[in-house]
Structure formats: C-alpha cells, structure tokens
C-alpha positions as CSV (number, residue, x, y, z in Angstrom):
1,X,0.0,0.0,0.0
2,X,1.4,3.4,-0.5
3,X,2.1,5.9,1.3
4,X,-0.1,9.3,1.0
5,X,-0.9,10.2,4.4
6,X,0.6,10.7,7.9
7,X,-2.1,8.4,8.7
8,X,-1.2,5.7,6.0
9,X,2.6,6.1,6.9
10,X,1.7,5.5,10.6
11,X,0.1,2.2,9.9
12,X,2.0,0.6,7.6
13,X,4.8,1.0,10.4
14,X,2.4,-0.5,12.5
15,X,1.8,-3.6,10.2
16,X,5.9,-3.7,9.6
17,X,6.5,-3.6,13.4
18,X,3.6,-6.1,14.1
19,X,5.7,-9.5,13.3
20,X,8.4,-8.5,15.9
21,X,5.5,-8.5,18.7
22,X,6.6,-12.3,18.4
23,X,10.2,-11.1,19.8
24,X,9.1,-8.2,22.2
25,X,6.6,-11.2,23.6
26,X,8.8,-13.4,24.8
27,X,11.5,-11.4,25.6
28,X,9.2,-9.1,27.6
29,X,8.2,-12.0,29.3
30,X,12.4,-13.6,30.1
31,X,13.0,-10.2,31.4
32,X,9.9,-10.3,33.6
33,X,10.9,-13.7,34.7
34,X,14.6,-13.1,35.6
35,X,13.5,-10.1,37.2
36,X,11.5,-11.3,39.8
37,X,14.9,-14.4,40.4
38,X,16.1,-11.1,41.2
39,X,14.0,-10.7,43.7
40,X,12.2,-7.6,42.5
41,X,8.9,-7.3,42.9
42,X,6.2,-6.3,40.2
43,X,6.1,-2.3,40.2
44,X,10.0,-2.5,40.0
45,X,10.1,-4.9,37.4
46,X,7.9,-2.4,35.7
47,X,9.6,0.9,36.3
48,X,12.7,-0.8,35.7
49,X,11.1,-1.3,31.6
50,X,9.3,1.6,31.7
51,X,12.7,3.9,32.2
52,X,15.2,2.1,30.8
53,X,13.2,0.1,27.5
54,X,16.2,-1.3,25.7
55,X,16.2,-5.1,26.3
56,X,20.0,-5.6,25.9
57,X,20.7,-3.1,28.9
58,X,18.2,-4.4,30.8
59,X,19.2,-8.0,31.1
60,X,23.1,-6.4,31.5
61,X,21.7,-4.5,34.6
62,X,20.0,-7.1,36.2
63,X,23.0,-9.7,35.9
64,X,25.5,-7.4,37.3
65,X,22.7,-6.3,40.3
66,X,22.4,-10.5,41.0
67,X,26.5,-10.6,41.1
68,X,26.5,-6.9,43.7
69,X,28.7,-5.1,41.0
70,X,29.2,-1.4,42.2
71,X,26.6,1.0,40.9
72,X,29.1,2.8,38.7
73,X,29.5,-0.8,36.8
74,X,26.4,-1.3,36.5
75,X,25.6,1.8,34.7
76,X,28.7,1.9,32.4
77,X,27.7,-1.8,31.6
78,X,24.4,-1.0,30.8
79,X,25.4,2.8,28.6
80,X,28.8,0.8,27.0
81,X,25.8,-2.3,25.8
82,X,24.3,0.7,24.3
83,X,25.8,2.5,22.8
84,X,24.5,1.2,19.2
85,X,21.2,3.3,19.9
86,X,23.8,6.0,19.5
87,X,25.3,5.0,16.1
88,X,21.5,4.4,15.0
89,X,20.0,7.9,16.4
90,X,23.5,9.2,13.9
91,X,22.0,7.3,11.3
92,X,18.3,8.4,11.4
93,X,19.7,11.9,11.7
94,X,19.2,13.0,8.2
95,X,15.7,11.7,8.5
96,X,14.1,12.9,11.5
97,X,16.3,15.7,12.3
98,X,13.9,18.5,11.7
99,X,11.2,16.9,13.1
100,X,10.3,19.4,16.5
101,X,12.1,18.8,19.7
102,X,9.4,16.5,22.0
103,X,8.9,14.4,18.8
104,X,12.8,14.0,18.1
105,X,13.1,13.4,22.0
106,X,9.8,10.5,21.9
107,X,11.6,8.8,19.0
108,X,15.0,9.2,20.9
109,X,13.2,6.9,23.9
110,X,11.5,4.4,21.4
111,X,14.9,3.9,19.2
112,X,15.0,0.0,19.5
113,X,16.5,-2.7,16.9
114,X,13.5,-3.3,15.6
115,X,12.1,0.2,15.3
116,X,15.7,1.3,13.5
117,X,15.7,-1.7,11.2
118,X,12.3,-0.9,9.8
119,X,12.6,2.5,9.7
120,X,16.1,2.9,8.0
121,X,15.4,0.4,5.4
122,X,12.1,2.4,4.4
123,X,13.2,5.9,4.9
124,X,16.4,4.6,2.4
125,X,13.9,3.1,-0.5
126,X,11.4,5.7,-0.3
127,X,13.1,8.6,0.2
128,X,10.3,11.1,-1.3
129,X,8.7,11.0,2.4
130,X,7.9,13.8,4.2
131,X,9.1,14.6,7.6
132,X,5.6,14.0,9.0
133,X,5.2,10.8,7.1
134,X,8.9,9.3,8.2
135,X,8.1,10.5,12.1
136,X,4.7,8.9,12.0
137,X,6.2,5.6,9.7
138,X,8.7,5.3,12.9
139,X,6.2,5.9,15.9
140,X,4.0,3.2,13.8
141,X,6.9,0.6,14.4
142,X,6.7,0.7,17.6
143,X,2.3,0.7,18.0
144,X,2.9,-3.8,18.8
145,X,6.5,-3.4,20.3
146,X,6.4,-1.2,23.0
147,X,3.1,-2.3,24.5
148,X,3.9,-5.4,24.3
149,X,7.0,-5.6,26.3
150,X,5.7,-3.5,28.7
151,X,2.9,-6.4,28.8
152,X,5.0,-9.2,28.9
153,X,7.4,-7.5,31.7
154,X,4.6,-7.5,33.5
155,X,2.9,-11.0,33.0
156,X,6.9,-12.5,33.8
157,X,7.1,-10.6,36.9
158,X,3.9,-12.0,37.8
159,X,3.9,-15.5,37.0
160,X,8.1,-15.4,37.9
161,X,9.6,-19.0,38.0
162,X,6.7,-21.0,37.4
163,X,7.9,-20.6,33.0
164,X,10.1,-23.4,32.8
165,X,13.4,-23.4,31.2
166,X,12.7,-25.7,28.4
167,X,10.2,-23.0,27.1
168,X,13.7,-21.6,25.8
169,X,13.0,-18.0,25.9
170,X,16.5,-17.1,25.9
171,X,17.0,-18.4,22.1
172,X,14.3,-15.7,20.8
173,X,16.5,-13.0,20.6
174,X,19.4,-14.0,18.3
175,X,16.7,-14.9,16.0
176,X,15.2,-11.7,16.2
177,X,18.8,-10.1,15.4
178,X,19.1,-11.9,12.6
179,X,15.9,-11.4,10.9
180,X,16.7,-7.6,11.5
181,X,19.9,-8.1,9.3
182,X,19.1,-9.8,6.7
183,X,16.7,-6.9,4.8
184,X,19.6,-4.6,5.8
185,X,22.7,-6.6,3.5
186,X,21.7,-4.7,0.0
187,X,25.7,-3.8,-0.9
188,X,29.0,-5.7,-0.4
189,X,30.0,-3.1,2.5
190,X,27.5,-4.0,4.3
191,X,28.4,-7.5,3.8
192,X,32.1,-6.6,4.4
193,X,30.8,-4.7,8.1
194,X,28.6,-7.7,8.9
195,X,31.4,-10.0,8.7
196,X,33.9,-8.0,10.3
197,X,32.0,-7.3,13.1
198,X,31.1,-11.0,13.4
199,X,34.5,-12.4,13.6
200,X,35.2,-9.3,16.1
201,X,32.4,-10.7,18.4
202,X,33.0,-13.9,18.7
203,X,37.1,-13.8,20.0
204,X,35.5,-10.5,22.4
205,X,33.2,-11.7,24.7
206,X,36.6,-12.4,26.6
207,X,36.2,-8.6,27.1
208,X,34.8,-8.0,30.6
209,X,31.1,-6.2,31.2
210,X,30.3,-6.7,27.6
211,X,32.6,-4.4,26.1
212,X,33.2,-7.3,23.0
213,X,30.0,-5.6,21.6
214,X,31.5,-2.2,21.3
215,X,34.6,-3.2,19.7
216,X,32.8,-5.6,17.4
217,X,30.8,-2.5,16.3
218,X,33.7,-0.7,15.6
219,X,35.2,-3.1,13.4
220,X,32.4,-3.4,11.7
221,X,32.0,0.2,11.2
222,X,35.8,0.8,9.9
223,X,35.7,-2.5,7.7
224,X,32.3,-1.1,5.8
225,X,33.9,2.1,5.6
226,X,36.7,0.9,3.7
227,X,35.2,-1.8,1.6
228,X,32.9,1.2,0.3
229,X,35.8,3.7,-0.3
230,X,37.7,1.1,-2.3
231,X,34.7,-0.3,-4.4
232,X,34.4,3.8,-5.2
233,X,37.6,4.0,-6.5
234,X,37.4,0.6,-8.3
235,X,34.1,2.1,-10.1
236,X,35.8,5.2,-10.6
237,X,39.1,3.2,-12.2
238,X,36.8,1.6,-14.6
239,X,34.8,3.8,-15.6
240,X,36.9,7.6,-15.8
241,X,34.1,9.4,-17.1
C-alpha cells in the first residue's frame, strides 16, 4: 500500500513492526521472569522497563545487580551495551532531524533494533517522504513493540519461576537479530561490516562487562567504511568518465 498520508505512513509501520510483537513477547516475558529471580517485585520490574526500555541493557543490569557489582559498573555496563542506539540515532539523523524537539526526544526513547531496522530500510527506499510521514512511519513501528513488552514484563514478573526453562526464551533473541539483518545486506559493504563485526564478536566476549560488543561495532563500522571507499575508487578506475 502506498504511502499518502501521515495516517497511512503510521500504519504501515504499524503492520511492519507487528511481526516483531513475536520477539518483544517473549523477551518481555524472560525479562519479567529473571527479574522477579532477582528478587524484584512487580512495580519495580515495571519501572525498571518503563525507564530504561532497551532489552539488551536491561538483562546487563539485572545480571550485574544478581553478582552486587558497584553501581558505577552497572551503569557503564548497561550505557557501553548501548551504545549502538547512538550510532543508530546518527543514522536516522538525516531523517528525523527536523522533526520538533518533544517528537525528536519521543523517538529518541523508542529507538530499538527493531524500530531502526524498519525505519532505515524504508526511509532509504522511499526517500520522497515527508518529515511527518517518516516521524509517524517510525512511531507506527513501535504501535505492537512497546506495548507489548511492557505487557510481557509484567505477566513475567507475575507469573516469575513458574515458566520453565525448556520453554527456551533465551534463544528468541538471536533470532530476532538476525531477521533484523538480513533486509539490511543490500551492498558488499554492508556484507564486508557484517562479517567484520562478526569475527570481532565472537574472540570478544573475553572482554569483561560486555565491552566485545563495542569493539565488534567498531570493526564493523571501519571494515564497511573501507570496503565502500575502495569499491568507489574501483568504479571510478573503470569507468573515468
């Protein structure tokens, strides 16, 4: 369906997002889960999602809180984990920059993997948007996501240990991360930066509070970066004119 209206770009971010509700679910529901082992009860659970909402961060702070790591840890953990909503708020710059302050600071608290994914894939392919439609396209990705891992956190804090284990919520979110990628491979430097950042990870999880992800990030960045600055000047060697 295409996109006419604010209204019409609102929705079909909604209908994008929607699949990911299956990710948001059940890892709504782990966090919920592991937070009450934590011994936290239901309204902290809660305000623990509602303030922070970024999954990764989350799960960071609550192991570190289970193993008493200072405060300061804690919270350099959780920012250095991160630290990719940074490179992707960079990213959606050109986008949603002049969009008006509270909306620019609303979509700054809802920038999540999924929400990015979507968003920078269709803000790339259909670049005659407006401003109003690419703001309401990305609030639309978040219309399942949000309120359902708010909903989840809460049913997991409820229900607590009685989930079993073999349910394997855990194993939802590298599948989530992966169906985020894939759509997002369209040229060979983003191949290269996948790749890079890949065989960056796997050697630095030695790194301690979580820092391998960082660094892998990095790598990936620089690697992309070069890949597309040589496959310019390859173009350009071929083809003068």
């Amino acid at each position: 369906m295409a996109i006419t209206t604010t209204k019409s770009a609102f929705w079909k971010g909604f209908r994008d997002g929607a699949p990911f509700l299956l990710v948001s679910g059940p890892f709504g529901l782990l966090f919920g889960v592991l937070a009450a082992e934590a011994g936290l009860i239901v309204p902290e659970a809660m305000i623990f999602s509602l303030s922070v909402f970024a999954g990764s961060a989350q799960f960071t702070a609550l192991q570190l809180m289970e193993e008493n790591t200072p405060l300061v840890i804690i919270l350099i953990s959780a920012l250095a984990v991160n630290l990719r909503v940074a490179m992707y708020s960079a990213s959606l710059t050109p986008y949603l920059g002049g969009a008006p302050l509270w909306q620019r600071a609303c979509a700054a608290y809802l920038t999540v993997d999924q929400s990015y994914a979507l968003s920078i894939v269709q803000f790339e392919t259909h670049p005659q948007m407006t401003l109003s439609q690419r703001m309401a396209y990305f609030f639309g990705t978040n219309g399942c996501v949000a309120p359902g891992w708010m909903i989840a956190t809460y049913i997991g804090a409820l229900v607590g240990t009685q989930i079993p284990a073999s349910w394997g919520l855990d194993f939802v979110l590298p599948l989530a991360f992966l169906a985020m990628i894939g759509p997002m491979l369209r040229t060979p430097a983003h191949v290269v930066a996948c790749f890079a950042a890949v065989a960056t990870a796997l050697p630095a999880t030695a790194l301690p509070y979580n820092l391998g992800l960082i660094v892998a990030g990095l790598v990936g960045m620089m690697a992309g970066a070069q890949a597309e600055v040589w496959l310019e000047r390859r173009q350009t060697a071929k083809d003068p004119s």
